[in-house]
C-alpha positions as CSV (number, residue, x, y, z in Angstrom):
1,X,31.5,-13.3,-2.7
2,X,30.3,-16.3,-4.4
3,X,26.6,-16.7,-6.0
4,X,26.7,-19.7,-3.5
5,X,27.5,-17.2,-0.6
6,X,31.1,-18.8,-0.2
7,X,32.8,-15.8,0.8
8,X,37.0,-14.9,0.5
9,X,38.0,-11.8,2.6
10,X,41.3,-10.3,1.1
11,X,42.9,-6.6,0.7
12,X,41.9,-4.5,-2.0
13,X,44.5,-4.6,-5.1
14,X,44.0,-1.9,-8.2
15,X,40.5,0.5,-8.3
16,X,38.0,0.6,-5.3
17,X,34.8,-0.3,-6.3
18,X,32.4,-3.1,-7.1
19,X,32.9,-5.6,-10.0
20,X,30.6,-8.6,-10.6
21,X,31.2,-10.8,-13.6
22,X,31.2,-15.0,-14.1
23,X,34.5,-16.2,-11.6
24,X,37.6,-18.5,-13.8
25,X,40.6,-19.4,-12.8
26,X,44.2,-19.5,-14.7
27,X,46.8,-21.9,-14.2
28,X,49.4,-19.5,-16.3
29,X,52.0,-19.1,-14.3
30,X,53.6,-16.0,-16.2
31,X,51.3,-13.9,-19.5
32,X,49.5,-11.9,-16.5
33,X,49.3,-8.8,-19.0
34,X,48.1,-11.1,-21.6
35,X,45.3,-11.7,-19.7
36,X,44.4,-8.7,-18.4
37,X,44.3,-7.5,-21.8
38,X,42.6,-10.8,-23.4
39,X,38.6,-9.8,-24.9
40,X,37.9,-13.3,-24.2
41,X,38.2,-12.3,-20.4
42,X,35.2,-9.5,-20.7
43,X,32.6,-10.0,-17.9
44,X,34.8,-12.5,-16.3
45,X,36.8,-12.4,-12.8
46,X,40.0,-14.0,-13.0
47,X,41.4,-15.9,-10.6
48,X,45.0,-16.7,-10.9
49,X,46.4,-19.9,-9.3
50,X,49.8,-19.1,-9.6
51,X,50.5,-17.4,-6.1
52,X,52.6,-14.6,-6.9
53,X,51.4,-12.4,-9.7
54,X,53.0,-8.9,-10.9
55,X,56.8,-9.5,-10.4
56,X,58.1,-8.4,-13.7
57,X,55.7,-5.5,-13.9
58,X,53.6,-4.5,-17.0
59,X,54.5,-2.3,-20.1
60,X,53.2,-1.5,-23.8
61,X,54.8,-4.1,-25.2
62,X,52.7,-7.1,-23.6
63,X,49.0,-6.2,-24.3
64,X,46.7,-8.2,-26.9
65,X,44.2,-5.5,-26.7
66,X,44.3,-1.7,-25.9
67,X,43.2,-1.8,-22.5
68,X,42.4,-4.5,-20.0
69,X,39.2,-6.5,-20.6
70,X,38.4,-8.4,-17.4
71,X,35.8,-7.5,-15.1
72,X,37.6,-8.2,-12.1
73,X,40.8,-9.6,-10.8
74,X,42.1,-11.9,-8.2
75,X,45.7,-13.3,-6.5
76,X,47.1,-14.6,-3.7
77,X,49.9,-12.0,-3.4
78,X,50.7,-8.9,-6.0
79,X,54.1,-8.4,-6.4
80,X,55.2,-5.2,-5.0
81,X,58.6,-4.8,-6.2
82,X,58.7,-5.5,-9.6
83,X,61.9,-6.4,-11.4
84,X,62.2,-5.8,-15.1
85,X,63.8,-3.9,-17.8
86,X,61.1,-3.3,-19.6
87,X,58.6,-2.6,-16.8
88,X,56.9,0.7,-16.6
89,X,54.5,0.0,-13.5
90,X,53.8,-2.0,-11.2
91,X,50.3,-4.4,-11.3
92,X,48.6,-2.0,-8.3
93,X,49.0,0.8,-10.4
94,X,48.5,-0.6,-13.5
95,X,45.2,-1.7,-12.1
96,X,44.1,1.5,-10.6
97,X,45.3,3.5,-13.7
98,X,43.0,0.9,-16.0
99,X,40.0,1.2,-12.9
100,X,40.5,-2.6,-12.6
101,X,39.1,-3.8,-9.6
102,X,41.0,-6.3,-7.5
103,X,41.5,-8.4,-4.5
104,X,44.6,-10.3,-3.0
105,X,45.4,-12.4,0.1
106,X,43.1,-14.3,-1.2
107,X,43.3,-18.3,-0.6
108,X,42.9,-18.8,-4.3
109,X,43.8,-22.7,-3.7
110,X,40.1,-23.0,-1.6
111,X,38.7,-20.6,-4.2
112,X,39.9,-22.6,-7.4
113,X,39.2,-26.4,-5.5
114,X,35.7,-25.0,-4.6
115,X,35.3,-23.6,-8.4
116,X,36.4,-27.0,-10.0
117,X,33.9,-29.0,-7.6
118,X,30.7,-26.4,-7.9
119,X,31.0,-25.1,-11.6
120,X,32.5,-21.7,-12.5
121,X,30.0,-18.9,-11.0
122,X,29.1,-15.6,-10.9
123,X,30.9,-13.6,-8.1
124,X,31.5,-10.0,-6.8
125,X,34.7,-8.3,-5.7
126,X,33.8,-4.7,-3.0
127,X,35.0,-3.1,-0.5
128,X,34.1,-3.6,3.3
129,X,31.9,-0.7,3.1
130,X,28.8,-3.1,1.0
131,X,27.4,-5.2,3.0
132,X,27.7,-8.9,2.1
133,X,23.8,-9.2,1.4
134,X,23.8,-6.2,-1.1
135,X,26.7,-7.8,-2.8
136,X,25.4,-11.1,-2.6
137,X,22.2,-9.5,-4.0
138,X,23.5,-7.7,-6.8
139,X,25.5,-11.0,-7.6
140,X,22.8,-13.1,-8.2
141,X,20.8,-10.4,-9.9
142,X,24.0,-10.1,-12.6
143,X,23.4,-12.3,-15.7
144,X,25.1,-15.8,-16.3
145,X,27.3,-16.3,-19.2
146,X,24.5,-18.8,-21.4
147,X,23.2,-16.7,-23.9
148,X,25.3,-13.5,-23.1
149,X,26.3,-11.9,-26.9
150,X,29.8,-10.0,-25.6
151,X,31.6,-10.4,-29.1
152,X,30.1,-6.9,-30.2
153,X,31.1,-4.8,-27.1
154,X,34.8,-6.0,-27.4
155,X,35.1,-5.8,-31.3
156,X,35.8,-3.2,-33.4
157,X,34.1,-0.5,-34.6
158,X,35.5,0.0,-37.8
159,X,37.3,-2.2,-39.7
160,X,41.6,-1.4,-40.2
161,X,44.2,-3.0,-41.9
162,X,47.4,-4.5,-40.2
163,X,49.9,-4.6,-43.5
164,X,51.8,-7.5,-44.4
165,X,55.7,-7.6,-43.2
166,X,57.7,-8.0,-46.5
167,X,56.0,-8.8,-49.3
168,X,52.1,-9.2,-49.5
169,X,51.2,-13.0,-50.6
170,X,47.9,-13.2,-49.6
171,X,44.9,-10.7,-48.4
172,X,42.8,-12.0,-45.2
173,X,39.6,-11.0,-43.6
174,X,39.7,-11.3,-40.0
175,X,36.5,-11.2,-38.1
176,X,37.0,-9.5,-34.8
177,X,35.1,-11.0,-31.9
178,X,37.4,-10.0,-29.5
179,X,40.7,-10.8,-31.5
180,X,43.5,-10.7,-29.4
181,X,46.8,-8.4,-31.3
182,X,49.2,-11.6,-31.5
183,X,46.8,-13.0,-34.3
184,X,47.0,-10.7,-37.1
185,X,51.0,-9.6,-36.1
186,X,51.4,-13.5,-36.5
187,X,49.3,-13.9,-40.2
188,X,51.1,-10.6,-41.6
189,X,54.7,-12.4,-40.3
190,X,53.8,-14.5,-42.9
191,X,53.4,-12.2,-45.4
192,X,49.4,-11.7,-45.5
193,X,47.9,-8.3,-45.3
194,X,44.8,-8.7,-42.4
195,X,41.0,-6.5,-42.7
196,X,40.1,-6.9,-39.6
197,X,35.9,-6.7,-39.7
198,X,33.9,-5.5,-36.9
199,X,31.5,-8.4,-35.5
200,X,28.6,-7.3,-37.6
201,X,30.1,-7.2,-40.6
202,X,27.8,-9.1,-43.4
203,X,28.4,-11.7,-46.4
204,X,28.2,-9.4,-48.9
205,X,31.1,-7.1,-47.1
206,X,33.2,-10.1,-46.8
207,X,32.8,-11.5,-50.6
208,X,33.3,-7.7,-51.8
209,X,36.4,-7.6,-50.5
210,X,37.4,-11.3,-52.5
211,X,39.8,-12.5,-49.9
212,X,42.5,-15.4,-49.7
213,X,41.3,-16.4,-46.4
214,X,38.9,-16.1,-43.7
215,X,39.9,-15.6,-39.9
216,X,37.3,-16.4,-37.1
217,X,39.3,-14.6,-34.0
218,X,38.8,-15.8,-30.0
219,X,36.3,-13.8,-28.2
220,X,34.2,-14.1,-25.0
221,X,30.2,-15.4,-24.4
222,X,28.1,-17.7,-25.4
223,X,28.4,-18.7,-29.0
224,X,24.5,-19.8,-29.1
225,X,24.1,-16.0,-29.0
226,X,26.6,-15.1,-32.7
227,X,24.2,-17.2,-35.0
228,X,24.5,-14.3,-37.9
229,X,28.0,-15.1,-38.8
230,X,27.1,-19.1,-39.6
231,X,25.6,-18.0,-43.4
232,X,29.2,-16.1,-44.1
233,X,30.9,-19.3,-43.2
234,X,29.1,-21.4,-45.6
235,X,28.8,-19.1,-48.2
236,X,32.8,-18.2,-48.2
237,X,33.5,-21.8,-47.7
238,X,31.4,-23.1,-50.4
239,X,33.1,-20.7,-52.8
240,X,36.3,-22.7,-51.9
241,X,38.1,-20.0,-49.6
242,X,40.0,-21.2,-46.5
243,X,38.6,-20.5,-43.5
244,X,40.5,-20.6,-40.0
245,X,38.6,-19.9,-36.7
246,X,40.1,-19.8,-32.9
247,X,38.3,-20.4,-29.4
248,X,35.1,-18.4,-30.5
249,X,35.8,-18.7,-34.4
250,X,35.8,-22.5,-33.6
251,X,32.6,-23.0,-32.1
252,X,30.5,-20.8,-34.5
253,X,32.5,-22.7,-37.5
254,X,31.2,-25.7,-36.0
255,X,27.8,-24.3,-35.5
256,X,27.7,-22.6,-38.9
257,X,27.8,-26.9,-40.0
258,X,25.2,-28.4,-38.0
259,X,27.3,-28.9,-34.8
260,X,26.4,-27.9,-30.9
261,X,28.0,-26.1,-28.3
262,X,27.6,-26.2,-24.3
263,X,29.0,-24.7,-21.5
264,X,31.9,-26.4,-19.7
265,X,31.9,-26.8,-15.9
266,X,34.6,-24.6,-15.1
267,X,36.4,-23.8,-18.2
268,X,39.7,-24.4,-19.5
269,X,41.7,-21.1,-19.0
270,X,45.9,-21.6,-18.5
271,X,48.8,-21.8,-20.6
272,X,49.5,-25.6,-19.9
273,X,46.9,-27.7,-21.6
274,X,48.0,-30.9,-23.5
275,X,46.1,-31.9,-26.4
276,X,46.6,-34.7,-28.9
277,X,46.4,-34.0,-32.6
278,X,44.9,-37.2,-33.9
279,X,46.1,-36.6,-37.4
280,X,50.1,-36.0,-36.6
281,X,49.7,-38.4,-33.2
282,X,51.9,-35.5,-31.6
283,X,50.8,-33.7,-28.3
284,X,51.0,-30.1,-28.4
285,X,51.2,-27.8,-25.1
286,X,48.7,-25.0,-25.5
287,X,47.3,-21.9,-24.1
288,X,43.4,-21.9,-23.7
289,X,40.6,-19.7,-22.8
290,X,37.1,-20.9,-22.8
291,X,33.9,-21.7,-21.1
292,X,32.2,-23.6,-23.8
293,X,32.5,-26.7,-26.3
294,X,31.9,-28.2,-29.1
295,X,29.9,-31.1,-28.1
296,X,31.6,-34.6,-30.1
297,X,29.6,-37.8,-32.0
298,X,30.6,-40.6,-32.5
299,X,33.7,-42.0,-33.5
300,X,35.4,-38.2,-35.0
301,X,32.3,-36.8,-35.6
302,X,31.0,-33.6,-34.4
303,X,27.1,-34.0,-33.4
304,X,25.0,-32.7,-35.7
305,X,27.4,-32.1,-38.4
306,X,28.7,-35.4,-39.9
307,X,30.8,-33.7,-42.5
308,X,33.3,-31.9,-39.8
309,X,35.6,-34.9,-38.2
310,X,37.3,-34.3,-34.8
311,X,41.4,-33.3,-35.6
312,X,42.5,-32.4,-31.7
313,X,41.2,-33.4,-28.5
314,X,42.1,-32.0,-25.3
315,X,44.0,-34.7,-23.3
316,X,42.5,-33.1,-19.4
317,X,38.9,-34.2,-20.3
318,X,39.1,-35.6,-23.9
319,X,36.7,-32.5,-25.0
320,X,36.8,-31.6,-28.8
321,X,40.0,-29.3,-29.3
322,X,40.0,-28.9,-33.4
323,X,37.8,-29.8,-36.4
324,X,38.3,-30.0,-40.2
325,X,35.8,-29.7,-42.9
326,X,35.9,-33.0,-44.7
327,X,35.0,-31.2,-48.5
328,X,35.8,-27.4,-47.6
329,X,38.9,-25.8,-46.9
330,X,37.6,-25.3,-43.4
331,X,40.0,-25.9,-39.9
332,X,39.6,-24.6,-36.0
333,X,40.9,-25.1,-32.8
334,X,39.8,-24.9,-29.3
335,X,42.7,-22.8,-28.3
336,X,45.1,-20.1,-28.7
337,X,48.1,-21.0,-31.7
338,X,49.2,-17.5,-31.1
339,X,50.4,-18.1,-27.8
340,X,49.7,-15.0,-26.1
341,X,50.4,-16.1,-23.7
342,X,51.4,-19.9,-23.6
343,X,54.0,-22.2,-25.5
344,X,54.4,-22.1,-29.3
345,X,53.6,-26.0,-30.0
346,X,50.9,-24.9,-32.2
347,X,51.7,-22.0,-34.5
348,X,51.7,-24.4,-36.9
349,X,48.4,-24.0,-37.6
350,X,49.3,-20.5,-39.1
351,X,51.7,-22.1,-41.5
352,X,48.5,-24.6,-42.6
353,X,46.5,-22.0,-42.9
354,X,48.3,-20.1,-45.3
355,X,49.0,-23.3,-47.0
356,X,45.7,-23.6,-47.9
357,X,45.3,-20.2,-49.4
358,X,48.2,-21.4,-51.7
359,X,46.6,-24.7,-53.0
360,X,43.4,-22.4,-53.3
361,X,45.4,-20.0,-55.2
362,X,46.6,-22.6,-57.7
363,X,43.2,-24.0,-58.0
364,X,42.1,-20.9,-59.1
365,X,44.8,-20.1,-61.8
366,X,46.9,-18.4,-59.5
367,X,44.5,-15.1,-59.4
368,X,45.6,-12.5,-56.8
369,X,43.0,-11.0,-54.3
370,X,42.7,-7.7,-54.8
C-alpha cells in the first residue's frame, strides 16, 4: 500500500508482519544479498525490477553488513529452487531467518512506472489480516525520509580496525555512516590499515589518531540531518590530509564547503548507471544508491561552494556524480567504486585516493602515521 492509496496485492515472501519504510526501486539485475545487507537501504522498501530474484541463493560470503538492513522487500517472483555452490539458503528462508518482511507476485513494472511518475513514497507491506485503512493509516503516520538522521542507528558502536593485507603503507580513518564491508576490504588490498569511527566520533578523536587519509563511507537519510561531521572535514582538510567520501560521505563533503543537497524524485538505486568523468572524458558504469544530491552551479561549480568544481556527472539526468576540492586534497562520488554490487569501472578512485596520501606523504618529509 502506497501513501497515495495505490495498492499491489501479492503473496507473502520472508517474516509475517508489517513493515513501513520510504518505497525505491533497483534495476540490479544480480547483488540481491548486497542489497539486502546495504545500510544505505535502512527504512527503505526495496523494490526490485528485475523479475526473478533469489536463484543463486544467499551465503556468508555476499553480505556488506552483518545482517540485512532494509525495511521491507519486494519482487515479482522469488526463486524457489536455488542453484549454487556456494548457496546456504534459499531467499524465503533467508528472509524469515533475518525477520525481513516481504511480498512477491507483485507487478513491480506498474509499481516502478507509477514510482518514477509520482516520486518515491512511503509504503507498507502486511498481511491480509490489517485492513487496508489501518495500513494506509499507519503509512502516512510513518515519517518521510527529509530530515530523517539514520547514519547513527546503522553505524558502529565502537570503533575496530580492519588490518592492512601485506605491508601497512598508509593508516586511514574511516567514518562509518552505514559503511558497507567492500570499502575497507578494498583500502586495506591496497595496503592501508582502516579505524573505522562510529558516526559520532569528534575532531579531536580523528586528529589524535594523525591519519594518512580520511574516508566518508555511504549511508542512508537525509544529509541536512549529519551537519556535525562538516567541522572534521575542514579541519582535517585544511591540515592537508586527503579526504575521500562516498554516497553519504559525498554530500556532507560537499555540505562541509558551502554546497546544498536535495532530495531526488525517485532516486538512483541499480548497478547500471553511466556517468561521465569530465576530467578523463571516459564513461564509467556504476552501481548507485541514493535519494539525494548535490545540487550544481554554474558552469562546474557546486552552489554555494565555488571552490569544489563538478568532476562526474551522471549521464540519466546530468545530476552532480563527483566533486574535487580545487586547494585541498578533497574528492567524492555520488556512487559506489566498491562495486558491491555493480561493475568495477570505478575502483579507480581507490587507487587516487591512496595516491594522494602518497604526494601528502612526501610533502610532509615522508613522516609515517602512527
Amino acid at each position: 500500500m502506497l501513501e497515495d492509496g495505490r495498492r499491489f496485492d501479492g503473496l507473502s515472501l520472508g517474516h509475517a508482519g508489517v513493515a513501513i519504510g520510504e518505497v525505491v526501486f533497483n534495476t540490479s539485475m544480480t547483488g540481491y544479498q548486497e542489497v539486502l545487507t546495504d545500510p544505505s537501504y535502512a527504512g527503505q522498501l526495496v523494490a526490485m525490477t528485475y523479475p526473478l530474484i533469489g536463484n543463486y541463493g544467499t551465503n556468508q560470503v555476499d553480505v556488506e553488513s552483518a545482517r540485512p538492513q532494509v525495511s521491507g522487500f519486494i519482487v515479482r517472483e522469488a526463486a524457489r529452487f536455488p542453484s549454487s555452490w556456494r548457496s546456504r539458503s534459499g531467499l524465503q528462508d533467508y528472509l524469515a531467518a533475518h525477520r525481513i518482511v516481504g511480498i512477491q507476485d507483485v507487478d513491480t513494472r506498474a509499481l516502478t512506472r507509477h514510482i518514477r511518475s509520482e516520486g518515491a513514497m512511503r509504503g507498507g507491506i502486511a498481511g491480509e489480516d490489517v485492513p487496508a485503512e489501518e495500513l494506509l493509516r499507519r503509512v502516512l503516520a510513518h515519517p518521510g525520509m527529509e530530515g530523517l538522521e539514520l547514519a547513527c542507528g546503522v553505524s558502529t558502536e565502537r570503533s575496530y580496525t580492519v588490518p592492512a593485507v601485506g605491508e601497512e603503507l598508509y593508516h586511514v580513518a574511516a567514518f562509518d555512516f552505514g559503511v558497507k564491508a567492500s570499502s575497507p576490504r578494498l583500502l586495506s588490498e591496497r595496503g592501508c590499515r582502516v579505524t573505522v569511527l562510529p558516526a559520532r566520533a569528534d575532531t579531536l578523536e580523528v586528529l589524535e589518531m594523525d591519519p594518512d587519509g580520511l574516508f566518508l563511507s555511504n549511508g542512508p537519510g537525509d544529509p541536512a540531518a549529519v551537519e556535525r561531521t562538516g567541522e572534521t572535514i575542514r579541519e582535517v582538510a585544511s591540515r592537508g590530509i586527503p579526504v575521500f567520501g562516498i554516497c553519504l560521505g559525498h554530500q556532507l563533503i560537499a555540505r562541509a564547503f558551502g554546497g546544498e543537497t536535495y532530495k531526488l524524485p525517485f532516486g538512483h538505486h541499480g548497478a547500471n548507471h553511466p556517468v561521465m568523468n569530465r576530467d578523463r572524458r571516459t564513461v564509467e558504469i556504476t552501481s548507485q544508491n541514493h535519494g539525494f544530491a548535490v545540487r550544481a552551479g554554474e558552469g562546474r561549480e557546486v552552489t554555494g561552494a565555488r571552490e569544489l568544481r563538478i568532476t562526474h556527472s551522471n549521464l540519466y539526468d546530468g545530476t552532480v556524480a563527483g566533486i574535487a576540492h580545487a586547494r585541498l586534497p578533497v574528492i567524492a562520488v555520488q556512487y559506489h567504486p566498491e562495486a558491491a554490487p555493480g561493475p568495477h569501472d570505478s575502483s579507480y578512485l581507490f587507487d587516487d585516493f591512496v595516491s594522494m596520501m602518497a604526494d601528502a606523504r612526501r610533502e610532509k618529509g615522508g613522516k609515517r602515521s602512527g
